[in-house]
C-alpha positions as a Markdown table, in Angstrom:
| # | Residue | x | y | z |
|---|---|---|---|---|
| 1 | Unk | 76.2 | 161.0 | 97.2 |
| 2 | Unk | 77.5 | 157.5 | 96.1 |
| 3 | Unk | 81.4 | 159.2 | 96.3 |
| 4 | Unk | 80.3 | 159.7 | 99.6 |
| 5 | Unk | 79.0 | 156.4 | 100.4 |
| 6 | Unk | 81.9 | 154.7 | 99.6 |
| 7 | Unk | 84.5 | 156.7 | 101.1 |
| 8 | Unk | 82.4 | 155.8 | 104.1 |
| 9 | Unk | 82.3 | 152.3 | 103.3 |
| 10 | Unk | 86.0 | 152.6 | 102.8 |
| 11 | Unk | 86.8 | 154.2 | 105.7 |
| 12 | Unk | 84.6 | 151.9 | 107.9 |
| 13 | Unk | 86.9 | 148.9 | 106.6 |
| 14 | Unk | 89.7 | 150.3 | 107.5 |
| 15 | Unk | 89.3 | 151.2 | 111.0 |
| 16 | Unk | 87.5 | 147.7 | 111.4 |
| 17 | Unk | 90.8 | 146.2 | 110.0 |
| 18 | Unk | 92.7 | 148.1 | 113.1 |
| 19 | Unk | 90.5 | 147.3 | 115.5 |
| 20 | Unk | 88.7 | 150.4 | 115.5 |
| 21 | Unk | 84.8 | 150.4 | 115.6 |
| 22 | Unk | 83.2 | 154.1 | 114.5 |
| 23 | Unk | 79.7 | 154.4 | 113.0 |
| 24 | Unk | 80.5 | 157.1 | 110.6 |
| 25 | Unk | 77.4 | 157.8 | 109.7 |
| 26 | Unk | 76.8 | 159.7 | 112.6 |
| 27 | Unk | 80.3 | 161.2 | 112.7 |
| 28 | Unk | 81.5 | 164.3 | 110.3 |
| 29 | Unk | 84.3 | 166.1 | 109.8 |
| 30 | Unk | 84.2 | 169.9 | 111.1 |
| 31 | Unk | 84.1 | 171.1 | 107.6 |
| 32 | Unk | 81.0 | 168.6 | 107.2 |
| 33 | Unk | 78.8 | 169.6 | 109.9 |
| 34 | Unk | 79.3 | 173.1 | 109.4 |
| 35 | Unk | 78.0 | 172.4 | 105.6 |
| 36 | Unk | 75.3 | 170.5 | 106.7 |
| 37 | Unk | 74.4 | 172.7 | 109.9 |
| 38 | Unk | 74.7 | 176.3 | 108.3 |
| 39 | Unk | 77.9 | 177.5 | 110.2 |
| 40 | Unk | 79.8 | 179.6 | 108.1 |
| 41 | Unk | 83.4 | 179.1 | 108.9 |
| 42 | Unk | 85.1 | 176.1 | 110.4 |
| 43 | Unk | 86.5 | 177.9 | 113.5 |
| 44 | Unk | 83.0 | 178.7 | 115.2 |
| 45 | Unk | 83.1 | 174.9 | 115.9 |
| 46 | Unk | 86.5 | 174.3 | 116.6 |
| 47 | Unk | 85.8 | 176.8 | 119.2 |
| 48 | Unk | 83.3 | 175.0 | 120.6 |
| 49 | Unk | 84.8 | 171.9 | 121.0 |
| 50 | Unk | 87.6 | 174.3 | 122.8 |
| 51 | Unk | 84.5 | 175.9 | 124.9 |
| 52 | Unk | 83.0 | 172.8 | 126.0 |
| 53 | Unk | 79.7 | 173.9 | 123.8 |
| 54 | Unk | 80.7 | 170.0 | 121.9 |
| 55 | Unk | 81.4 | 167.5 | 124.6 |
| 56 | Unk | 84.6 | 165.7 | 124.6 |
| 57 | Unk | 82.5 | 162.6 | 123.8 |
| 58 | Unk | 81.3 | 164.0 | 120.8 |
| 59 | Unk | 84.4 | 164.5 | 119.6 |
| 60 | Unk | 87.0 | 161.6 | 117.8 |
| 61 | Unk | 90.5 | 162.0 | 116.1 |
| 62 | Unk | 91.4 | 159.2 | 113.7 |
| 63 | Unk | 95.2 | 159.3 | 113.8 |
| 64 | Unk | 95.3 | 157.1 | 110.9 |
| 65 | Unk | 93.6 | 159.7 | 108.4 |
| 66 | Unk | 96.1 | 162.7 | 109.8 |
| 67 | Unk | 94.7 | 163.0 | 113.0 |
| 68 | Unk | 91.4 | 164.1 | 111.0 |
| 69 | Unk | 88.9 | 166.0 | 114.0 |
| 70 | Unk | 85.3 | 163.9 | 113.8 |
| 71 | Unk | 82.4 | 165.6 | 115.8 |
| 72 | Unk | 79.1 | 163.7 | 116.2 |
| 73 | Unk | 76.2 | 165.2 | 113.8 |
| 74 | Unk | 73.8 | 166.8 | 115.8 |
| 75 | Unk | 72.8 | 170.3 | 116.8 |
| 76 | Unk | 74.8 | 171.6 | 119.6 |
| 77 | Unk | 72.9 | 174.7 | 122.2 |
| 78 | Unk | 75.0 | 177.6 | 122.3 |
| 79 | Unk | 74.5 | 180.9 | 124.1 |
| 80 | Unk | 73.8 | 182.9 | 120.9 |
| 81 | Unk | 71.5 | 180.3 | 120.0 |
| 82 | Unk | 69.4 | 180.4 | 123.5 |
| 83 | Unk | 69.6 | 184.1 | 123.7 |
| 84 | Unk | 68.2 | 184.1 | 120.3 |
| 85 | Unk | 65.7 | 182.0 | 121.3 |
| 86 | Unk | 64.8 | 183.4 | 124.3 |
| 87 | Unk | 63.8 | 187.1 | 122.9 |
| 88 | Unk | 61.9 | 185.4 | 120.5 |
| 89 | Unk | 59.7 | 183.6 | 123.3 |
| 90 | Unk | 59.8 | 186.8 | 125.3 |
């Protein structure tokens, strides 16, 4: 946890430095969110994002960390999810 907090810290400065303002402790790589959110492999949400399930404003590329994908930490409503929830309620 505290590797973690400094690379954030670290990060943060540098994108302050080039003008660049990101609260990244809301944002997460793909690999990130899929470790914190269950998904098993990175693609599911990579396809999202290609689906429109992620909104583009939910989604940031940092071309100064080799144009590193960041998606915004929350739970995202997908089909499987609502038809999954829907029997349940039925």
């Amino acid at each position: 946890m505290k590797q973690a907090d400094i690379a954030i810290k670290e990060s943060n400065d540098y994108l302050i430095r080039r003008g660049v303002v990101v609260d990244l402790t809301e944002w997460v790589t793909i690999k990130e969110y899929c470790r914190r959110f269950g998904i098993k492999n990175t693609e599911t949400v990579s396809n999202w994002i290609k689906r429109g399930i992620v909104p583009e404003d939910d989604t940031l590329i940092i071309e100064e960390f080799n144009n590193i994908r960041m998606i915004r930490a929350k739970p995202y409503l997908t089909s499987s999810k609502q038809n999954a929830e829907t029997s349940i309620s039925d």
